[in-house]
C-alpha positions as CSV (number, residue, x, y, z in Angstrom):
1,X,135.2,83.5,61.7
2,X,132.9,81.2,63.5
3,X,132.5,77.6,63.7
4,X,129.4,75.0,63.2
5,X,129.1,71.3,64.4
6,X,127.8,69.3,61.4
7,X,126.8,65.9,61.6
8,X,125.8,63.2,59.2
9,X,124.3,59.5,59.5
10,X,126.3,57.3,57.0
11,X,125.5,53.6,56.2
12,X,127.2,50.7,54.7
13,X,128.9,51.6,51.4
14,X,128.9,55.6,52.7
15,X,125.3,56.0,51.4
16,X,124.7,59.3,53.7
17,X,121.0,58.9,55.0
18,X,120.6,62.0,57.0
19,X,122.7,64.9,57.5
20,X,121.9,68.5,59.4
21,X,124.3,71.0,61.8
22,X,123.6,71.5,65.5
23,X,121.9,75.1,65.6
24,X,124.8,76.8,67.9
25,X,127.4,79.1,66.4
26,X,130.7,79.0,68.4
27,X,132.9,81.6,68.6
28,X,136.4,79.6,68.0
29,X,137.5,75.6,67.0
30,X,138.0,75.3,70.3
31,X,135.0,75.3,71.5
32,X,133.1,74.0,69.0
33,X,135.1,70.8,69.9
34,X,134.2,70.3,73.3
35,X,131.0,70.4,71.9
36,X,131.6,67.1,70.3
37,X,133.2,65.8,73.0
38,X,130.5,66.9,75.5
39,X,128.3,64.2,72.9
40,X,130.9,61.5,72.5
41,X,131.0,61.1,76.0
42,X,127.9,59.1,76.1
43,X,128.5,57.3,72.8
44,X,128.9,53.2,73.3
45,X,131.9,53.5,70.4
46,X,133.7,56.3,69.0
47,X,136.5,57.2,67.1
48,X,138.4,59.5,65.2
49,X,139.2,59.9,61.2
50,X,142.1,61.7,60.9
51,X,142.3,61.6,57.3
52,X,138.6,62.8,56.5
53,X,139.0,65.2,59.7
54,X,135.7,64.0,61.9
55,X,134.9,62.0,64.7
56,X,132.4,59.1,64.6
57,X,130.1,57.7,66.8
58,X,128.8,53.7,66.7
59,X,126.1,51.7,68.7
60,X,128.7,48.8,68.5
61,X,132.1,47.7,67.0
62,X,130.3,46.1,63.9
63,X,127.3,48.3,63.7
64,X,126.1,48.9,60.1
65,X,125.9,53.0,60.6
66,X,127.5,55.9,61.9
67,X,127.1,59.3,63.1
68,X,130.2,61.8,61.6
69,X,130.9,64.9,63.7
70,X,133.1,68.0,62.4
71,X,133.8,71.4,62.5
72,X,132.9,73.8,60.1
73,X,134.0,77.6,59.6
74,X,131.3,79.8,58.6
75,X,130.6,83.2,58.0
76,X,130.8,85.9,61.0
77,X,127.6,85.8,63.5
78,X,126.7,89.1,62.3
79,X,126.7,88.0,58.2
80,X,125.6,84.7,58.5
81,X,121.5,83.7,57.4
82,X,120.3,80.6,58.6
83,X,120.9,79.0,54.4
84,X,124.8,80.3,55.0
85,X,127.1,77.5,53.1
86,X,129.7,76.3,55.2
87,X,133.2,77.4,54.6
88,X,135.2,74.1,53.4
């Protein structure tokens, strides 16, 4: 298995505005979350959803939208094509 960092911009009323993946594969979970951390770390406000399983970033307390990181398996590096569907 290997693993993809997705992200998505979310706004009031979880209207998703944008959404992509960061274009490295990782190897294991493991890595692919000190990926994330290696970007919260200069994040003003973050946080963690336990029950939706991603981590989200905020310009301030009250801000009106948010970045959501997670973790994604995918297919093998050898199998997967750049359109690949994530593996929920």
């Amino acid at each position: 298995m290997a693993y993809r960092v997705n992200w998505c911009l979310v706004a009031q009323g979880e209207c998703i505005v944008d959404h992509d993946r960061f274009p490295e594969r990782f190897a294991d979970q493991d890595s692919a979350i000190s990926f994330i951390f290696d970007r919260l770390g200069e994040a003003p406000c973050i946080g963690f959803d336990a029950g939706r399983r991603h981590w989200w970033i905020r310009a301030t307390s009250d801000a009106a939208v948010e970045t959501r990181l997670w973790v994604a398996r995918t297919l093998p590096f050898a199998c997967e094509s750049e359109d690949a569907m994530d593996i929920v």
